[in-house]
C-alpha positions as CSV (number, residue, x, y, z in Angstrom):
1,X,-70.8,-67.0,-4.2
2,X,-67.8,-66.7,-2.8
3,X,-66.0,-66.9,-6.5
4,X,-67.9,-63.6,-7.6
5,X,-67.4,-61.8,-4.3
6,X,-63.4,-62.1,-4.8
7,X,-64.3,-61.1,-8.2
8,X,-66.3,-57.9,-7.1
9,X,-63.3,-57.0,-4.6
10,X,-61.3,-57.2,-7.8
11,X,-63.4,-54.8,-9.2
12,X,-63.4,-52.3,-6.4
13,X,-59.8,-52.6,-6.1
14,X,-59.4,-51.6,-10.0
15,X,-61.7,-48.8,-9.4
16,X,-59.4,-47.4,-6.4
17,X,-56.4,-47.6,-8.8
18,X,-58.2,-45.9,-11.5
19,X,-59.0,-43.3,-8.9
20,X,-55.9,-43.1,-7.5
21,X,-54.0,-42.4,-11.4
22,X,-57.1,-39.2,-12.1
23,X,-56.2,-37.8,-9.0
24,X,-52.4,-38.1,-9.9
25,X,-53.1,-36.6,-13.1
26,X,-55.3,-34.2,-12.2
27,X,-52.9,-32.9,-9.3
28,X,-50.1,-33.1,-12.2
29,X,-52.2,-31.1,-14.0
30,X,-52.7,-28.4,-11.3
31,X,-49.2,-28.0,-10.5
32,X,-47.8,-28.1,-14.5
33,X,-46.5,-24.3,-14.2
34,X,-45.6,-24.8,-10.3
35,X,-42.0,-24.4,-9.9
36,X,-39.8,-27.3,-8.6
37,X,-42.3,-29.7,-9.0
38,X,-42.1,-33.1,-10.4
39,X,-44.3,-34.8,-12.3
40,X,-46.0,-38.1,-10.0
41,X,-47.0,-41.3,-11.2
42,X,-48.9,-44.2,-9.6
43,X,-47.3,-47.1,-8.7
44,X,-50.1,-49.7,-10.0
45,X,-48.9,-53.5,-9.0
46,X,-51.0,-57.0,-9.4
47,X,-51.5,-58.6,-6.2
48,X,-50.2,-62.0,-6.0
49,X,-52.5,-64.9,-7.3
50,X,-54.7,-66.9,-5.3
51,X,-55.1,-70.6,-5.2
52,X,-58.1,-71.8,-5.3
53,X,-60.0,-75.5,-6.4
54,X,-56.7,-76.3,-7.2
55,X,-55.8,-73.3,-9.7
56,X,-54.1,-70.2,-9.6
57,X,-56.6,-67.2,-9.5
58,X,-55.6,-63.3,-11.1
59,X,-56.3,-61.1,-7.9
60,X,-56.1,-57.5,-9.6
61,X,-54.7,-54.6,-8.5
62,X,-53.2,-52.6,-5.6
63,X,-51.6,-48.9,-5.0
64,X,-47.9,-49.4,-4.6
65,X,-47.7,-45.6,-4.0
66,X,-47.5,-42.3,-5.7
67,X,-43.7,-42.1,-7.1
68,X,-42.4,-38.7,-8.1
69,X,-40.5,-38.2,-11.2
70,X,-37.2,-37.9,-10.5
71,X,-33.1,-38.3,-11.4
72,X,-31.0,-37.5,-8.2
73,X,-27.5,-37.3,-10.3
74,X,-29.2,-34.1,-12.3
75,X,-30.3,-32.9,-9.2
76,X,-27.2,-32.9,-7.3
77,X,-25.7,-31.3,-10.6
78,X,-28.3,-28.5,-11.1
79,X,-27.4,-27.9,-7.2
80,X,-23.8,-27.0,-7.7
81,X,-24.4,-25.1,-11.1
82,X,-27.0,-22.9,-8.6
83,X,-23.8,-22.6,-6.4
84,X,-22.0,-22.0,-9.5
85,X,-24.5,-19.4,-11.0
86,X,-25.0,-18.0,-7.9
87,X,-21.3,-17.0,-7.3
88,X,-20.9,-16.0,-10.9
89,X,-24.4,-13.8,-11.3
90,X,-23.2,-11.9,-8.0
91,X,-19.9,-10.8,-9.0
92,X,-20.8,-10.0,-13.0
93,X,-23.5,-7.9,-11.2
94,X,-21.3,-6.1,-8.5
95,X,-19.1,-5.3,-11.2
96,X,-21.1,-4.3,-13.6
97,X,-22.2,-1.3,-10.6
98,X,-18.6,-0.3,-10.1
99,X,-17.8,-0.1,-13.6
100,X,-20.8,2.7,-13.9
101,X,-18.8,4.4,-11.3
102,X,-16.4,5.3,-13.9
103,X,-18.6,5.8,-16.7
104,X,-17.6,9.0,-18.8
105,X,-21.1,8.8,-19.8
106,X,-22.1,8.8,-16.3
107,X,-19.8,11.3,-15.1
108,X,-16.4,13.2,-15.7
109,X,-13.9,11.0,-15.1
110,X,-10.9,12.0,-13.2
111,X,-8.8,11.7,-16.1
112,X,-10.1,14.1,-17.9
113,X,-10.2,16.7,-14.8
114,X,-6.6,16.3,-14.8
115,X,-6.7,17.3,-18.6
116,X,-8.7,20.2,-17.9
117,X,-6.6,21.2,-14.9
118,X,-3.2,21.4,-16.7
119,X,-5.5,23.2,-19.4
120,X,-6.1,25.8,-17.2
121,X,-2.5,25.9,-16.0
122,X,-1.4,26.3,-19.6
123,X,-3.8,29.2,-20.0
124,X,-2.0,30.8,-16.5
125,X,1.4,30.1,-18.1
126,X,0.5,32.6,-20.6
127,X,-1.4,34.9,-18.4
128,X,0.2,35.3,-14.9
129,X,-1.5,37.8,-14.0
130,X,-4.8,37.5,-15.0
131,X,-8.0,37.3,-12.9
132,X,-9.8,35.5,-14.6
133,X,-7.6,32.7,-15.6
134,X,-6.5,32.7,-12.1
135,X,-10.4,32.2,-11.4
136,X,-10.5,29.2,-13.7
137,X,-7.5,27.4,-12.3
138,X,-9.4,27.4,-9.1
139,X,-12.1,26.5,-10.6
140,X,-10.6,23.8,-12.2
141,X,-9.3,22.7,-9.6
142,X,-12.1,22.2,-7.1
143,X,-13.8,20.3,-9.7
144,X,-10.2,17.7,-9.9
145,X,-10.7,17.4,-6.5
146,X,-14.5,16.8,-6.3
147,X,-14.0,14.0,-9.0
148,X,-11.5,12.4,-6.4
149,X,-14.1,12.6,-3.5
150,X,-17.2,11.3,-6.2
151,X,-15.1,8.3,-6.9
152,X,-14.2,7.5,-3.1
153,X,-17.9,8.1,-2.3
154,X,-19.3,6.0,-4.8
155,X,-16.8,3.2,-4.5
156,X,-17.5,3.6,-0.5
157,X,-21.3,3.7,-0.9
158,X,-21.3,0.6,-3.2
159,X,-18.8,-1.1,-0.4
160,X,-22.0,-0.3,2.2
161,X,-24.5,-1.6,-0.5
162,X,-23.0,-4.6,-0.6
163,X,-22.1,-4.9,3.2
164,X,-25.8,-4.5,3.7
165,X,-26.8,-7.2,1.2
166,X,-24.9,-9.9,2.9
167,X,-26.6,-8.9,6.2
168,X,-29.7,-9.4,4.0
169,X,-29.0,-12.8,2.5
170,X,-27.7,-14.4,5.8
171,X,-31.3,-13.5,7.5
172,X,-33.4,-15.1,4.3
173,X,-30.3,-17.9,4.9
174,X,-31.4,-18.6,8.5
175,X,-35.4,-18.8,7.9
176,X,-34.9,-20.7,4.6
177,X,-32.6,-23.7,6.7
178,X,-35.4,-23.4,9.3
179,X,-37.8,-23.8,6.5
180,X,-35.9,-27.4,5.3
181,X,-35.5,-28.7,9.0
182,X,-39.1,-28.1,9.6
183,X,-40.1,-29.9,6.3
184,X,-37.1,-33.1,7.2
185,X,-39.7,-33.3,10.2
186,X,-42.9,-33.5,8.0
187,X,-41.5,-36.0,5.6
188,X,-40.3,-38.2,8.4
189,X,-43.8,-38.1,9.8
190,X,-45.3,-38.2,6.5
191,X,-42.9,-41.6,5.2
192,X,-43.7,-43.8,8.4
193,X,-45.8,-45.6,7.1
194,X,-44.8,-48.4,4.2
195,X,-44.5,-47.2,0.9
196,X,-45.4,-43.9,1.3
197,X,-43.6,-41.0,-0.4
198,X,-44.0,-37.3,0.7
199,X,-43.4,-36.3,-3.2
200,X,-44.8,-32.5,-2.6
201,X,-42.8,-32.0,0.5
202,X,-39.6,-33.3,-1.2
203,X,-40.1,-31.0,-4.2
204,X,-40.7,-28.1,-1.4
205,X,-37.4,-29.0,0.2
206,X,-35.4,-29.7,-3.2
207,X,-36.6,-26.3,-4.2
208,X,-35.3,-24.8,-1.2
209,X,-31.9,-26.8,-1.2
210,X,-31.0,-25.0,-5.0
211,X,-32.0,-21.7,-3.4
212,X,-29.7,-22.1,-0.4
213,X,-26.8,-23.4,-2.6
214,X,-27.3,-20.4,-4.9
215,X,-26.6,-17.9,-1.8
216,X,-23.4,-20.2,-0.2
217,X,-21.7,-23.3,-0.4
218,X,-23.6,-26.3,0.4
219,X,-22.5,-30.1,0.8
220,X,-25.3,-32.4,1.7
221,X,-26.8,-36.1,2.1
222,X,-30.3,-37.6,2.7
223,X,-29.8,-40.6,5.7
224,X,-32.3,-43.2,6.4
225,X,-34.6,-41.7,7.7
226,X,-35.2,-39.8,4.6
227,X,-34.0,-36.2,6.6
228,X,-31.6,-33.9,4.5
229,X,-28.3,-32.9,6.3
230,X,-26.5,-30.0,4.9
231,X,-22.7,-28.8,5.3
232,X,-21.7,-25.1,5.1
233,X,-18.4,-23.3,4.4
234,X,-15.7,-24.6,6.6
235,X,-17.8,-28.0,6.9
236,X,-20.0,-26.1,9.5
237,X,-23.5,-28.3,10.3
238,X,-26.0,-26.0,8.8
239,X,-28.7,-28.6,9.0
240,X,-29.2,-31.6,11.3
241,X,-32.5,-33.3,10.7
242,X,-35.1,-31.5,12.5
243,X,-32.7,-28.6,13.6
244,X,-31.3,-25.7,11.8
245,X,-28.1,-23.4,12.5
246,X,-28.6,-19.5,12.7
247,X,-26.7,-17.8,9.8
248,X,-26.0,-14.2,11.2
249,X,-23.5,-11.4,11.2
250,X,-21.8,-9.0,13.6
251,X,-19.7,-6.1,12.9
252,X,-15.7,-7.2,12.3
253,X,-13.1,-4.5,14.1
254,X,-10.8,-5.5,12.3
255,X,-12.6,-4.9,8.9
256,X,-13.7,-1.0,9.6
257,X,-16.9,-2.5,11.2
258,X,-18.4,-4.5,7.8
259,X,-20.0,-7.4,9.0
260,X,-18.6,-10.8,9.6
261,X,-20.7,-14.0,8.7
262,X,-21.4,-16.0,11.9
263,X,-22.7,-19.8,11.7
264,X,-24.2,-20.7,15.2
265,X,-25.6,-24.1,15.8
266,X,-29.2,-24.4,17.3
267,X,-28.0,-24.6,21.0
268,X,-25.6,-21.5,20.5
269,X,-22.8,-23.9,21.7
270,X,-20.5,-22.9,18.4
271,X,-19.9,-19.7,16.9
272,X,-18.0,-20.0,14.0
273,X,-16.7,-17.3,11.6
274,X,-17.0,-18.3,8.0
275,X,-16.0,-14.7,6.2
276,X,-13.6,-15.6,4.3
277,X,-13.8,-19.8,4.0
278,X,-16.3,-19.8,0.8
279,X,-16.3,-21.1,-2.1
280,X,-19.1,-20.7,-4.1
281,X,-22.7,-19.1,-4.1
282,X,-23.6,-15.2,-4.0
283,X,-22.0,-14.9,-0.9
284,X,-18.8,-15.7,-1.2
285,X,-19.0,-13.2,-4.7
286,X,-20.1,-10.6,-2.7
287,X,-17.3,-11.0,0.1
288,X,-14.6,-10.5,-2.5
289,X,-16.1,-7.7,-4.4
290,X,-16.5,-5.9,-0.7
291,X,-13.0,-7.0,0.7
292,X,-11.1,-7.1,-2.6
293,X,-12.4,-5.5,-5.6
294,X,-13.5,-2.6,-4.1
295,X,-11.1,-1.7,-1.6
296,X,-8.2,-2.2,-4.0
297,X,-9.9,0.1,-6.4
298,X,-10.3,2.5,-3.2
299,X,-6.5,2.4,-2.6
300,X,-5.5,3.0,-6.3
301,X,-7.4,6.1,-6.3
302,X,-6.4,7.1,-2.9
303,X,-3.3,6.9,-4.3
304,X,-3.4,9.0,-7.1
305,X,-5.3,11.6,-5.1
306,X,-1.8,11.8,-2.6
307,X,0.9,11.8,-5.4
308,X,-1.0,14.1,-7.0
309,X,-1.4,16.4,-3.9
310,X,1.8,15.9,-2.6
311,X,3.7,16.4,-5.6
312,X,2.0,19.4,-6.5
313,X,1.8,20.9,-3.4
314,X,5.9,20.1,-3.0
315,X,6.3,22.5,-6.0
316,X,3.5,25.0,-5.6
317,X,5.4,25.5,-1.9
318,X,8.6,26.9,-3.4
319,X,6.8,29.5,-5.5
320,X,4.8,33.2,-4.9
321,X,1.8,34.5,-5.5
322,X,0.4,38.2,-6.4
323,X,-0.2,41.1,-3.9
324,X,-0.5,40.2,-0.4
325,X,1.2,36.7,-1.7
326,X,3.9,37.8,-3.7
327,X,6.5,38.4,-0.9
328,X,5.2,34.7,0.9
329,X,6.0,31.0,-0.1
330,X,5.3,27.8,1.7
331,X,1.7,27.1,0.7
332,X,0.3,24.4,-0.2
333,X,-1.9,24.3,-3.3
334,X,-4.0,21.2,-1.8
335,X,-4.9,20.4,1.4
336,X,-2.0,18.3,2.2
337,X,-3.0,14.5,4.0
338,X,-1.5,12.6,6.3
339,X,-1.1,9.1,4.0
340,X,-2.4,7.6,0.9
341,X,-5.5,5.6,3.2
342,X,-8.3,8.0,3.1
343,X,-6.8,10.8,1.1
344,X,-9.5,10.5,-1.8
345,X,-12.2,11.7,0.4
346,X,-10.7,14.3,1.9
347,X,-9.3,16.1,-0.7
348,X,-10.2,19.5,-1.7
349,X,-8.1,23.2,-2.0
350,X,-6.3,24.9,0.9
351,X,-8.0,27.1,2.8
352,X,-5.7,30.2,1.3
353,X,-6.3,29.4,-2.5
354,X,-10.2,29.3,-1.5
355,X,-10.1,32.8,0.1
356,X,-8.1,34.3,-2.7
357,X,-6.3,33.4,-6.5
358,X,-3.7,35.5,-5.8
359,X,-2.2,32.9,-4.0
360,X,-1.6,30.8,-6.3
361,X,2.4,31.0,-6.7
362,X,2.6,31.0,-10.5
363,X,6.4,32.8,-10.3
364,X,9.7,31.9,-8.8
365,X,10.4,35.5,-7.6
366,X,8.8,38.2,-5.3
367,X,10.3,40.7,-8.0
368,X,8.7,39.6,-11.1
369,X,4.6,39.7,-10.8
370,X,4.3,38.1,-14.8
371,X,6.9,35.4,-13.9
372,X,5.7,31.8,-14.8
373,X,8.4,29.8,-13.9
374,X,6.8,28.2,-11.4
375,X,4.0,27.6,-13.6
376,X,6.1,25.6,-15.8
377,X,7.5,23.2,-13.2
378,X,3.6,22.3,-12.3
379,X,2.7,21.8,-15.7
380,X,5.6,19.3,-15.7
381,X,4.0,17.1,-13.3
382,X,1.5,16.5,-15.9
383,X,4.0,13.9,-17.9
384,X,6.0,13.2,-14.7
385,X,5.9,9.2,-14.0
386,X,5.3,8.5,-10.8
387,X,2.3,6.7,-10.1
388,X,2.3,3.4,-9.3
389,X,4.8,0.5,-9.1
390,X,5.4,1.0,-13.0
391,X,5.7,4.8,-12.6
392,X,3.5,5.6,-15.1
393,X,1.5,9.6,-15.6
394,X,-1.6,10.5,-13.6
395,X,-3.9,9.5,-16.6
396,X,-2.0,6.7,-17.5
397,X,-2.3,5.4,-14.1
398,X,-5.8,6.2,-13.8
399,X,-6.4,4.8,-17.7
400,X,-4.7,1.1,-16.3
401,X,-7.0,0.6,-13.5
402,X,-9.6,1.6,-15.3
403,X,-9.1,-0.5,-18.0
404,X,-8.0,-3.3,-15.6
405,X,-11.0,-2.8,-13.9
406,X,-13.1,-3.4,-17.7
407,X,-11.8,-6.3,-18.3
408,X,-12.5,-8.0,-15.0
409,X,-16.3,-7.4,-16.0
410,X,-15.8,-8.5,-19.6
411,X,-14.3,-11.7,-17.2
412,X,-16.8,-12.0,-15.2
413,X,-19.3,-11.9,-17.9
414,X,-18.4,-14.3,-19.6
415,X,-18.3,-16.5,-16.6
416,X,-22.1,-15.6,-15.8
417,X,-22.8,-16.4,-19.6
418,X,-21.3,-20.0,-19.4
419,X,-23.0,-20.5,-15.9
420,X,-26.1,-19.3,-16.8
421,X,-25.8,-21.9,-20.0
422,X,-24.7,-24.8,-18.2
423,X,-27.8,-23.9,-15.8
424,X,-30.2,-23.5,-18.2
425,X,-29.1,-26.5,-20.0
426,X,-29.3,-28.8,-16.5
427,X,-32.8,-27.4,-16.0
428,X,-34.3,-28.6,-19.1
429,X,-32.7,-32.3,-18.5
430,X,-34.4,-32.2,-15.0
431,X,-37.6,-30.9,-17.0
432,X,-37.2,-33.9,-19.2
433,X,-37.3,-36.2,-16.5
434,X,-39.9,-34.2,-13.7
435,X,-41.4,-31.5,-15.6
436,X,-45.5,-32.0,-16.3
437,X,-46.7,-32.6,-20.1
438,X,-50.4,-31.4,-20.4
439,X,-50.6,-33.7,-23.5
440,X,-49.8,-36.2,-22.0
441,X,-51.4,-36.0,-18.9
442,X,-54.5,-35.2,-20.8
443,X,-53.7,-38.7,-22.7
444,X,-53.7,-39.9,-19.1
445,X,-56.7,-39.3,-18.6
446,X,-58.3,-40.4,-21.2
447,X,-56.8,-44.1,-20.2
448,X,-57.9,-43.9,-16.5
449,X,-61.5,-42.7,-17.8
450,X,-61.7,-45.8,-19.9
451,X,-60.0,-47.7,-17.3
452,X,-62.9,-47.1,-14.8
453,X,-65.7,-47.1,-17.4
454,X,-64.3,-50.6,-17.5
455,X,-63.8,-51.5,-14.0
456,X,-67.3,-50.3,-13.3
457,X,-68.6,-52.9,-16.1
458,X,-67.3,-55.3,-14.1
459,X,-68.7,-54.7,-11.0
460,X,-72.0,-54.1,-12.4
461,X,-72.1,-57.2,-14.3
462,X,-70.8,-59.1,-10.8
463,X,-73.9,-57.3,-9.1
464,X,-76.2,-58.6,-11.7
465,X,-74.8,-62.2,-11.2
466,X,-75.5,-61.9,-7.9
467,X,-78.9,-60.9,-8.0
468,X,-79.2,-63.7,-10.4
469,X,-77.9,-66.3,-7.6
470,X,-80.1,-64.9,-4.6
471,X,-82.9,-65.5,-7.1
472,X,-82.1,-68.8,-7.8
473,X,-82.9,-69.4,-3.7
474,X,-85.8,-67.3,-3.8
């Protein structure tokens, strides 16, 4: 009797297993297009034998535990080609919007306002006196200097666009670090006992792990507890087992007010600024377009906007103008600024060119109302170098950073090309190893349903035997 007990508990036990592998399938199953997750497998092990009458005895089956599908080297690798990605995807992006800023397509550059501005200078070379050239140089002229306030604008709006995506990525930083604390908590509850693996909280907090390290630099380590601890920028504690650090920002005085990126632990004991001391993710690509890139293509075309003014202005001073102007000199042609910082967006016409074109000093002398001698020094500044460090023309100057400014995305292109590749080619070696086969499984399934067809043959046969005995007593 008790021979075909131990053989019905043999049974049973093979019957739990089976169970145990159609749920696993089934679950792998429901989760095949689920991103992040890994494939599970059950962990089917014999029991030790049993001696008895002097012989060793099979004792079947047990559940080692459900075991998830997974290589920690590739995982740790896909991790920093997120970082990688991350970083690169970011800037290709960033640039990509500033380079539409000077799109001729999109808009006139300022290049070619400068052409049509000397164009209309020529045309008052020939024509002195006339009204309606006179008109045109004005008009001209306004539109040069709107192209210099359009380009400021834009590169200043895109600055704020990007200031205001860093405020937004910190906030989705600090509830996602939360998120992975929280879940440390549940796997360390989940784990206690022997054996057991929280495989679908794992995957949620692996998941989360390659989204953080896509947005900032991330170091990290699991300890023995099985909790995830995770460095920042700087080596700042970002997460410590069941706590979380706030990721935040706060405008920088010293930056014209764009925010600053604050890591502050859980207690709010340390506050540290971490601006400028990254080195990888989306992030640290969006901190250099908004302190680098785009001020340094802000300054370029501040300083084009003051040579130009200045230089022009220096000239148009010395000359005179028609009627009420002709007997007058010492006007400026351009509002004239204070510095190169800032004079992009403020520059437009004097006030006196705007109330009439007869103050515009096309001659060198009161006496001679069809001189154009003053005209012709302008139009010299046309081909005068003296922009930049090379002391190069207005629309050479403007065709270098330009130019600079397209090969920096062709750059960064590329970059975002070989990340994306080296990411895409990580994510199909971690699918290789995690990633659900619904042939497979189905094949899976198959086994387990023959398995228990056969496990139950056992126990039914046992039961039968058993009625068998008691009958026997009867």
């Amino acid at each position: 009797m008790s021979g075909l007990f131990h053989t019905l508990n043999v049974g049973s036990e093979a019957l739990h297993a089976t169970r145990q592998g159609v749920d696993t399938a089934g679950h792998n199953i429901a989760n095949a297009q689920t991103e992040g997750f890994s494939r599970q497998r059950v962990n089917i092990k014999q029991r030790d034998p049993l001696f008895i009458h002097g012989s060793l005895i099979g004792n079947g089956v047990y559940v080692g535990g459900i075991e998830r599908s997974h290589d920690k080297f590739i995982e740790r690798q896909l991790n920093k080609a997120h970082q990688d990605a991350g970083r690169a995807n970011a800037r290709a992006a960033g640039l990509r919007n500033i380079e539409n800023i000077f799109s001729p397509e999109l808009n006139a550059s300022v290049a070619d306002e400068v052409t049509k501005f000397f164009g209309a200078f020529e045309s008052l070379a020939n024509f002195p006196e006339d009204f309606v050239v006179r008109t045109s140089v004005v008009e001209s002229a306004k539109d040069l200097a709107a192209a210099f306030r359009r380009v400021d604008s834009d590169l200043s709006g895109n600055q704020a666009a990007v200031n205001e995506h860093i405020g937004q990525i910190t906030g989705e930083l600090t509830d996602k670090l939360k998120e992975i604390s929280t879940l440390n908590v549940k796997i360390q509850v989940a784990e206690a006992g022997e054996g057991q693996q929280a495989n679908d909280l794992r995957d949620q907090r692996d998941k989360l792990l390659r989204e953080v390290s896509s947005q900032i630099e991330v170091s990290y380590y699991e300890d023995q507890h099985g909790m995830l601890m995770m460095r920042g920028p700087d080596q700042v504690t970002l997460v410590d087992g069941a706590h979380s650090a706030i990721v935040g920002v706060a405008k920088d005085p010293n930056n014209d007010g764009l925010f600053a990126i604050h890591i502050t632990d859980w207690e709010g004991h340390s506050n540290r600024d971490v601006t400028h001391r990254m080195d990888g993710g989306a992030l640290h690509a969006l901190i250099t377009l908004r302190d680098e890139d785009l001020p340094a293509l802000m300054a370029r075309n501040d300083h084009m906007a003051y040579r130009f003014s200045e230089s022009f202005n220096s000239i148009h001073r010395e000359g005179f103008g028609l009627r009420d102007y002709a007997e007058k000199t010492g006007r400026n042609f351009f509002k004239q600024p204070v510095g190169e910082k800032g004079a992009a967006a403020i520059m437009e016409l004097d006030d006196c060119i705007v109330e009439s074109n007869d103050a515009v000093a096309a001659g060198s002398s009161p006496l001679a109302p069809g001189d154009n001698v003053n005209i012709n020094r302008l139009l010299k500044l046309k081909d005068a170098k003296i922009y930049g460090d090379s002391a190069v023309t207005a629309n050479e100057f403007y065709a270098n950073y330009a130019g600079a400014l397209g090969l920096d995305v062709l750059r960064a292109s590329h970059l975002e090309e070989a990340s994306d590749l080296q990411l895409q080619d990580l994510n199909q070696r971690r699918e290789a190893v995690s990633g659900v086969s619904l042939d497979e499984e189905a094949t899976n399934m198959m086994k387990w349903q023959a398995n228990f067809t056969a496990s139950s043959k056992v126990i039914t046969t046992v039961d039968e035997m058993l009625d068998t005995v008691l009958s026997l007593k009867r």
